[in-house]
Each structure stands twice: as structure tokens, then as C-alpha cells.
C-alpha positions in Angstrom: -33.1 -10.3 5.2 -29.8 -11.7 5.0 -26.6 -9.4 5.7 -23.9 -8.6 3.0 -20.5 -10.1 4.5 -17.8 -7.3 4.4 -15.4 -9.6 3.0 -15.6 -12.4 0.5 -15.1 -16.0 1.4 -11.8 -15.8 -1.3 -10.8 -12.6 -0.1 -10.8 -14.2 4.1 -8.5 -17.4 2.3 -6.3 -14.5 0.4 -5.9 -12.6 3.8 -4.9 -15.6 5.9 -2.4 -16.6 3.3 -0.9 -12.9 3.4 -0.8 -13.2 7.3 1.3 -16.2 7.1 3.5 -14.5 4.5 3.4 -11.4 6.7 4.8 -13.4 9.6 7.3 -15.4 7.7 8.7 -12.2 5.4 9.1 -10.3 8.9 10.7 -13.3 11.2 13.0 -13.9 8.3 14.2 -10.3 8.2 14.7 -10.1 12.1 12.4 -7.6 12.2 14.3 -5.0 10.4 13.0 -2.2 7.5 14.2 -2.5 4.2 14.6 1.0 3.9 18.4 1.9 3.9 19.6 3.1 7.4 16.4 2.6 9.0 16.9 1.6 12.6 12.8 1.3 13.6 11.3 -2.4 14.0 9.6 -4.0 10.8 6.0 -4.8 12.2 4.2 -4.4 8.0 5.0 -5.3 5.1 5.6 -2.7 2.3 3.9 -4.2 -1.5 6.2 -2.8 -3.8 4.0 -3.6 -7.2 0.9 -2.8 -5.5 -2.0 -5.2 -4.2 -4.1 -5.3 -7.0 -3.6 -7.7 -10.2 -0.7 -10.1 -10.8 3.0 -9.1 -11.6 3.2 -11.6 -14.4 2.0 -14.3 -16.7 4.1 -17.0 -14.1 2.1 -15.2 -10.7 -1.2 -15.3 -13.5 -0.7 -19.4 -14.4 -0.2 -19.9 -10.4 -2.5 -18.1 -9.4 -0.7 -16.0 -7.0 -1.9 -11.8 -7.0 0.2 -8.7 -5.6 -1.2 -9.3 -2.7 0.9 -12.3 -1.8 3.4 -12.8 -4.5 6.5 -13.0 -2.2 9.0 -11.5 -5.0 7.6 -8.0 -4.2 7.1 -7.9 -0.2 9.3 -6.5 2.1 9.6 -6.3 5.8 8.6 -2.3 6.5 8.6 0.0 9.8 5.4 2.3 10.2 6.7 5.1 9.9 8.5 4.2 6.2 5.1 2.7 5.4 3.1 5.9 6.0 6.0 7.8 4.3 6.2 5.5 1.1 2.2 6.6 0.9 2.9 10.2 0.9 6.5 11.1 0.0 6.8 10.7 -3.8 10.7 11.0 -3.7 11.0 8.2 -1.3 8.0 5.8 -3.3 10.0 6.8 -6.4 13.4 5.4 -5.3 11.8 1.8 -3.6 8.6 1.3 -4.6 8.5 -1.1 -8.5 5.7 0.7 -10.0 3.4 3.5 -9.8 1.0 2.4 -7.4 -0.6 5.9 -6.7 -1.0 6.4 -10.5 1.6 8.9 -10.5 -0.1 11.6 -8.5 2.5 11.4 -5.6 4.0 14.7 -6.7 4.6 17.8 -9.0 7.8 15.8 -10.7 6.1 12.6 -12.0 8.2 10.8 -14.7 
């Protein structure tokens, strides 16, 4: 019987492009959050337009998804990146689109 890999063999090229990204987008920002008066070290990288499709016809035609299209990466702290998950205010202000399908809070627009 042969075993079902947990990832794909696209998905392992996708992530070891993002890793590279990851390291370049964070070495480039000397480590420091993009949130506004943050003073924690950047160790992730906050997707603004979400992971999941392409941001436009250009990222479509070079084949480049979310996932590492560099327009919409930034260098993140932790804690901002847990907060950006759960703190609807704080998604709405820096985040590009409505990743969570608006269900962040009572006040969606």
C-alpha cells in the first residue's frame, strides 16, 4: 500500500520559494515588524491578501500566488501575527483584504 504524502510535490517547490522570500523580506527589514511602533523582532512574515489565489491578472500570467507574491509580504513579530488573526480592529487597519471572510468581529464593513 502506498502512503499519501502530506504535501504535494508543487506545494514542497512553493514552500521553499516562500522560505527564501521569508529570509530575504525579513534580512531586508533588519528584522523589524511593520506594525507602527512595534519594537518586538520580525521572525514571520504577515500575508496581507491572504495565501490562497493570485492578487492579479500580472501575479496569474507569472504564475506567482499569495503565497509568495512579494507586493503583499511583510516582515511581522509573533505577537502582531497572532493578533492580526484575532483582533479585527488591528486586521482591518493593515491587512489588504478580508482574509477571515469578514467574521473577525461584530463591526464588519
Amino acid at each position: 500500500m502506498r502512503k499519501i504524502p502530506k504535501v504535494s510535490e508543487k506545494q514542497k517547490k512553493l514552500n521553499a520559494i516562500y522560505e527564501n522570500i521569508r529570509i530575504e523580506i525579513l534580512a531586508k527589514a533588519k528584522f523589524k515588524c511593520f506594525i507602527k511602533g512595534c519594537g518586538n523582532v520580525a521572525t514571520t512574515i504577515e500575508h496581507r491578501m491572504g495565501r490562497k489565489g493570485y492578487a492579479d491578472q500580472w501575479a496569474r500570467d507569472n504564475n506567482i500566488p499569495l503565497t509568495i507574491d512579494e507586493r503583499y509580504l511583510e516582515p511581522c513579530c509573533f505577537v502582531h501575527n497572532i493578533e492580526l488573526e484575532n483582533n479585527y480592529e488591528l486586521s482591518k487597519e493593515y491587512q489588504l483584504s478580508k482574509i477571515h471572510g469578514g467574521e473577525k468581529g461584530l463591526n464588519n464593513d
